[in-house]
C-alpha positions in Angstrom: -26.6 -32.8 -102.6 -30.4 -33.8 -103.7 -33.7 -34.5 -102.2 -33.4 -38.3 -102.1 -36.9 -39.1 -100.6 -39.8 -37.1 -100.3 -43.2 -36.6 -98.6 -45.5 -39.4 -98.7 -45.8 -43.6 -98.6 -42.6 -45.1 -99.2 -40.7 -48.5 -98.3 -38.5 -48.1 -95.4 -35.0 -47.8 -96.1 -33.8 -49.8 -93.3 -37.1 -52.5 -92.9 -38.6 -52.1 -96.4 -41.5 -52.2 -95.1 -44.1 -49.9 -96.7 -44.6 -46.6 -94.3 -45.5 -42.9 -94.3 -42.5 -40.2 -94.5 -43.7 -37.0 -93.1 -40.2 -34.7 -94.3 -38.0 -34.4 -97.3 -34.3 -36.1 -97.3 -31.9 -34.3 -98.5 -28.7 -36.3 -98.8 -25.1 -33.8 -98.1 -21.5 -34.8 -96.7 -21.0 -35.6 -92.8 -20.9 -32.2 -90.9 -22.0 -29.8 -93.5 -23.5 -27.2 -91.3 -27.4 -26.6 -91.7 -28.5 -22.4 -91.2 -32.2 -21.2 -91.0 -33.1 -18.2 -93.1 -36.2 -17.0 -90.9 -36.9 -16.7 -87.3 -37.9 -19.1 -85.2 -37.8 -20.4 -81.5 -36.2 -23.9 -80.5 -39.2 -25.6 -78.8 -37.4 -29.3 -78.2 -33.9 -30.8 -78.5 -33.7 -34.8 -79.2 -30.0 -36.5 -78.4 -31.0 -40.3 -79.4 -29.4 -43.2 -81.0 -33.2 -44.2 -82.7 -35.7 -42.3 -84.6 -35.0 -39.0 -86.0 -31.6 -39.5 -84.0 -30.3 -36.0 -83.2 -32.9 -33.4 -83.8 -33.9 -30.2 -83.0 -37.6 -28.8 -83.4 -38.7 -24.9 -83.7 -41.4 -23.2 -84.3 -42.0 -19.6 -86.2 -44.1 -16.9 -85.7 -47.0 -18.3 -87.8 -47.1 -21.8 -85.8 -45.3 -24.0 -87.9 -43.2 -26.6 -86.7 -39.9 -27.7 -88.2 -38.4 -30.7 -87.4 -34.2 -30.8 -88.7 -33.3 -34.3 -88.0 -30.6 -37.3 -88.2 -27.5 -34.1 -87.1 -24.0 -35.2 -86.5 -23.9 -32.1 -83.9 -26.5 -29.6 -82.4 -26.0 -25.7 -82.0 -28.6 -24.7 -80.4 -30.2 -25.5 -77.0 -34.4 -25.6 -75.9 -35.9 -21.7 -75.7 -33.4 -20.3 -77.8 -34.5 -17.6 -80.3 -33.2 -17.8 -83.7 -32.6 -15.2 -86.6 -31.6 -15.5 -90.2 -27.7 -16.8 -90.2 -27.7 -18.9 -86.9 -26.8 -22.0 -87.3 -28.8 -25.2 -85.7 -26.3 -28.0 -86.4 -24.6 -30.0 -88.7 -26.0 -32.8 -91.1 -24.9 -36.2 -89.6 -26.3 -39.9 -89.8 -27.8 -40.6 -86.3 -30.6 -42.5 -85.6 -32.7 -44.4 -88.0 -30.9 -43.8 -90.8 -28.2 -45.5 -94.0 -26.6 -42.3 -94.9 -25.6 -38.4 -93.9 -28.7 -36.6 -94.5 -30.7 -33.8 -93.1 -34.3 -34.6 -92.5 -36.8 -31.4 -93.0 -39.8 -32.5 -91.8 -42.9 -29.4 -91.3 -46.7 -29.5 -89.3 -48.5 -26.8 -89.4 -50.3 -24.6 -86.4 -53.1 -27.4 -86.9 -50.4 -30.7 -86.6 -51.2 -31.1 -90.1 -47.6 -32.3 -92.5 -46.7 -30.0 -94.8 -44.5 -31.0 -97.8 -41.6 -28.3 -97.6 -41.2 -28.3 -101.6 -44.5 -26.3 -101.4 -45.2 -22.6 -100.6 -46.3 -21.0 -97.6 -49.5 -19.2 -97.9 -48.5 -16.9 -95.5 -45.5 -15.1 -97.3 -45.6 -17.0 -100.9 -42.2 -18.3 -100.4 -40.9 -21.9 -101.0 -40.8 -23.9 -97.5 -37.4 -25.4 -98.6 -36.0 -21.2 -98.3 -36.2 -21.2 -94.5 -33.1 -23.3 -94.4 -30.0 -23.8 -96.3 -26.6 -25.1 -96.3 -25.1 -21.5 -96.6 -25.8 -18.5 -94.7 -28.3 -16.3 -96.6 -28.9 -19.3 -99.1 -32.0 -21.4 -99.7 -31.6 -25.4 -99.3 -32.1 -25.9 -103.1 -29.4 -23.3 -104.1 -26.9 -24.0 -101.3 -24.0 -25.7 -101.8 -22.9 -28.6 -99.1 -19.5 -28.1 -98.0 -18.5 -30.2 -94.5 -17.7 -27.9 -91.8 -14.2 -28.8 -90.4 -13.7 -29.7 -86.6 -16.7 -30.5 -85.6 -17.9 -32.4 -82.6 -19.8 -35.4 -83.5 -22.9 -36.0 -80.2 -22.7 -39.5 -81.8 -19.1 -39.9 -80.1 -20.4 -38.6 -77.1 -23.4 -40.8 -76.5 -20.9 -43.8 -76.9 -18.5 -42.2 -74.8 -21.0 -42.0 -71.8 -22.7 -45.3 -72.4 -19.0 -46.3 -71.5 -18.4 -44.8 -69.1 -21.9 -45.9 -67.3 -20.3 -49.2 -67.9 -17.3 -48.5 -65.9 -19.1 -47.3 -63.3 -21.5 -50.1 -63.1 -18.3 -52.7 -63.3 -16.9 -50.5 -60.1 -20.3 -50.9 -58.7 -20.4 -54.5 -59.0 -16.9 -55.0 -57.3 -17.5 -53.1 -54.9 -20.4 -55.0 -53.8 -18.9 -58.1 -54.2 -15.7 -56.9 -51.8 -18.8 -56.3 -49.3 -20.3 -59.6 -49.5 -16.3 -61.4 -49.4 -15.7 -59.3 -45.9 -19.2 -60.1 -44.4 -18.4 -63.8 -45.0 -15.2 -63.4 -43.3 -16.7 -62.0 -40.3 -19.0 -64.4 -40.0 -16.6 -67.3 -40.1 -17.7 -68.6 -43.3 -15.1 -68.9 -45.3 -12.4 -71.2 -46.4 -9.8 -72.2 -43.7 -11.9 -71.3 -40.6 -10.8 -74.3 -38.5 -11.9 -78.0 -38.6 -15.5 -78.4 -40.4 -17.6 -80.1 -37.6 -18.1 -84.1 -37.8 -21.0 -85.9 -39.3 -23.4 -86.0 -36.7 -22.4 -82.7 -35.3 -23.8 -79.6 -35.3 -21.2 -76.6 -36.8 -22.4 -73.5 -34.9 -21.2 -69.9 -36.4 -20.8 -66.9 -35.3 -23.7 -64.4 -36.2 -21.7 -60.9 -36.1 -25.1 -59.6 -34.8 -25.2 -61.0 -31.4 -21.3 -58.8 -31.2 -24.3 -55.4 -31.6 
């Protein structure tokens, strides 16, 4: 485990193109679970396959925002008041992103990034001991161990995406079915009697005048 990029201008990872990174990485094994170690209310819950991936947002009591991105699972749902010990979710590799890692991002009350290796005026302490990979234990004393069992949202997404599919397919034959029978009622199909001879007219049979 290690902060493997930080605050600041750096060259994208996945486009190495030069950008700005507005949170610490910290790089720990696939479904090691994350904790917070200070209250604080979850204000937005992300389930995407770009960006941060799957992330939760919350805010504490002095209007800082903390972003926990890139989770292999989420514990927590929008509203929900946290205390020290709860866990949000498990480190994962969702989204934007080469490797398992949680992403710590923090804005303060005025939208302004924060670098979470630096203190908080307001109590002195480090921002990196509001969460940790332990219960009770700071993110740069914690030690990441995988949590077994653990649903993976990534598996999920897929699995609906697939299920979309299979409805769309069922979708698509069913309207074709439609389409086969309407042709057969009004006489256009194969083996409908003789076709008419050059220099006649073939008349069918409109199934609307039968309304």
């Amino acid at each position: 485990m290690g902060i493997t990029s930080g605050v600041g201008p750096r060259n994208d990872p996945i486009t190495g193109k030069r950008s700005s990174h507005d949170g610490i990485d910290v790089a720990a094994p696939m479904g090691t679970p994350i904790y917070t170690n200070t209250p604080m209310k979850v204000i937005g819950v992300e389930r995407k396959e770009t960006g941060y991936g799957n992330s939760v947002v919350a805010q504490d009591a002095d209007g800082n925002t903390y972003r926990f991105g890139h989770l292999s699972n989420i514990n927590v749902q929008k509203g929900q008041q946290l205390n020290p010990g709860d866990q949000l979710g498990n480190v994962g590799s969702t989204g934007k992103s080469t490797g398992p890692h949680l992403h710590y991002e923090i804005h303060n009350a005025n939208g302004k990034v924060v670098d979470p290796q630096t203190t908080n005026p307001a109590n002195g302490k480090n921002y990196t001991d509001n969460v940790g990979f332990e219960k009770g234990k700071t993110l740069t004393n914690s030690k990441a161990t995988p949590q077994k069992n653990v649903p993976n949202d990534n598996t999920t997404t897929k699995k609906d995406s697939t299920d979309n599919s299979k409805k769309e397919s069922e979708s698509d034959k069913n309207k074709r079915l439609k389409e086969e029978n309407l042709k057969k009622q009004s006489g256009n199909t194969p083996n409908n009697g003789p076709r008419p001879k050059a220099g006649e007219v073939g008349m069918l049979e409109n199934p609307l005048n039968k309304l």
